[in-house]
Structure formats: structure tokens, C-alpha cells
C-alpha positions as CSV (number, residue, x, y, z in Angstrom):
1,X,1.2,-15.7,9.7
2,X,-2.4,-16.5,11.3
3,X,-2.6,-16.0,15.0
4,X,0.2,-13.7,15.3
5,X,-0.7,-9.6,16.0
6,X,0.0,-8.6,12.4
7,X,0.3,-4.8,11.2
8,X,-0.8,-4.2,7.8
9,X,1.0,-1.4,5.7
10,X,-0.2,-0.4,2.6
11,X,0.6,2.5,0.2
12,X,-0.6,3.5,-3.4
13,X,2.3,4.2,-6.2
14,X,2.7,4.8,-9.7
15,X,3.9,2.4,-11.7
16,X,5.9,2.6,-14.7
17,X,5.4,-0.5,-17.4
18,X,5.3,-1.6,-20.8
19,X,1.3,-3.1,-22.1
20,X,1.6,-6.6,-23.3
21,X,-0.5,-6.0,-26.0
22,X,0.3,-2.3,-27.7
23,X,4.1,-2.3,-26.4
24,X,3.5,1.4,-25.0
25,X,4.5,3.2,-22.2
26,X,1.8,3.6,-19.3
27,X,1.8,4.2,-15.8
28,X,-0.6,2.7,-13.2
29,X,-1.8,3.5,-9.9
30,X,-1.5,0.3,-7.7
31,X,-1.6,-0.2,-3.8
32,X,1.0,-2.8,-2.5
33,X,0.1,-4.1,0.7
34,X,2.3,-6.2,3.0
35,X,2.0,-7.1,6.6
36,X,4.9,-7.0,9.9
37,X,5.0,-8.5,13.3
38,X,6.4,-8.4,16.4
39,X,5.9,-12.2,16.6
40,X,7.9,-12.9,13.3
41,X,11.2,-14.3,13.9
42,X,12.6,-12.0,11.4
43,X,11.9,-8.2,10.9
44,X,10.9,-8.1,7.1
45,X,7.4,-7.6,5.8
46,X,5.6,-10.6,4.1
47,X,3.7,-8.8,1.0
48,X,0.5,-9.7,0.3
49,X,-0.1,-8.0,-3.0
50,X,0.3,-5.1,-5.2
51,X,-3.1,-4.7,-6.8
52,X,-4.1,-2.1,-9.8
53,X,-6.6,0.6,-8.5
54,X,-8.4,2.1,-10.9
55,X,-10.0,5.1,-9.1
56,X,-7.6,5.6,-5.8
57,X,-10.2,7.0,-3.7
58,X,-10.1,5.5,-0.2
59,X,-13.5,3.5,-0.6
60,X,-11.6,1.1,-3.0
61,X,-8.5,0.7,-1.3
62,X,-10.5,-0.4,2.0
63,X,-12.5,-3.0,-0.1
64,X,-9.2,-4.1,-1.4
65,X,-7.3,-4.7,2.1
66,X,-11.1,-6.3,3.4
67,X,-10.5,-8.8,0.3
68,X,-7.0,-9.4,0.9
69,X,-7.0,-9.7,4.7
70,X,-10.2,-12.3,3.9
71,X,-8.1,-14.5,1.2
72,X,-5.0,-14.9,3.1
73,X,-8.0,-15.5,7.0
74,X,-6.2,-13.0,8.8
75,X,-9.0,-10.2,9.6
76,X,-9.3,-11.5,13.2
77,X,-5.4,-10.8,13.4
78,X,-5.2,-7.5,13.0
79,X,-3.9,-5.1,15.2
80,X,-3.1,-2.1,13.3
81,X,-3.3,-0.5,10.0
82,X,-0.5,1.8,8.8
83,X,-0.4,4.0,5.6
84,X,1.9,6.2,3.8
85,X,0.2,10.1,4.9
86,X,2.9,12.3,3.0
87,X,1.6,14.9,0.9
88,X,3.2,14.2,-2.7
89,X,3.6,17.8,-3.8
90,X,4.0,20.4,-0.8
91,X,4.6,23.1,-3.8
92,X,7.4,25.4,-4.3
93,X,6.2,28.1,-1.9
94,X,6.4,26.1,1.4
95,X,10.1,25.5,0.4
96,X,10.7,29.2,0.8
97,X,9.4,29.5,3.9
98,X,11.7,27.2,5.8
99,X,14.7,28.7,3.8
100,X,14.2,31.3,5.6
């Protein structure tokens, strides 16, 4: 993976899971970040990590992909950053509009 043009993906979820300790139900906001290349022989990803954010604001996330990218020595690498952009809940009133 070092010294090949890497593009690194990343993308916040909730996740669904059971606590070890209290056996409930909870859901967690991670990021999972993974990284491509045109240099890889094959066309899959190569994840990285899928780390627990606690707030989800931006300033976090970008501390987390610094601290990744630095653990696995692949900052100089980088040649692109790609997120997930969709807007989760577009409400019911937009749907209207292109039924029409």
C-alpha cells in the first residue's frame, strides 16, 4: 500500500449492536474508512478501520483519518479524499415535487 496514489473513502454509519456488559440494544455512530487505487492489482478497497465517533462533527472525523493515515505512513500517498455527501432525510415534501 505505501507508495502507490491511494484514494481514501470514508463515511459515518449507525451501527446496530448488543453492550458486552448490560446486554442491551444500542446504536453507535462510527466512520469506516478504507482506501482504493489505481495501482492495486485488484479493484477492492483495503479498510483501514471502522472507528466509534462520539460527536460526528467534521473536526473529529478529520483528526481521525490524520491518525489513521499516520499509523498505517501513508499521508504522503494521498491523492484524494472521497466521502459519502447524501443528505439522509430529503423529507416527504421534496418527494411530491418530482411526482409531479
Amino acid at each position: 500500500m505505501k507508495d502507490k496514489l491511494l484514494v481514501v473513502h470514508f463515511d459515518g454509519k449507525l451501527v446496530k449492536h448488543i453492550e458486552e456488559e448490560s446486554r442491551k440494544r444500542v446504536t453507535a455512530d462510527r466512520m469506516a474508512v478504507s482506501v482504493t487505487s489505481p495501482e492495486f492489482s485488484s479493484k477492492q478497497d483495503l479498510l483501514l478501520g471502522v472507528v466509534p465517533l462520539e460527536s460526528g462533527k467534521s473536526e473529529e472525523m478529520a483528526i481521525i483519518l490524520q491518525n489513521l493515515m499516520e499509523y498505517f505512513e501513508i499521508s504522503e500517498d494521498i491523492f484524494a479524499f472521497c466521502a459519502d455527501t447524501t443528505v439522509s432525510n430529503t423529507g416527504k415534501t421534496t418527494t411530491k415535487n418530482f411526482e409531479k
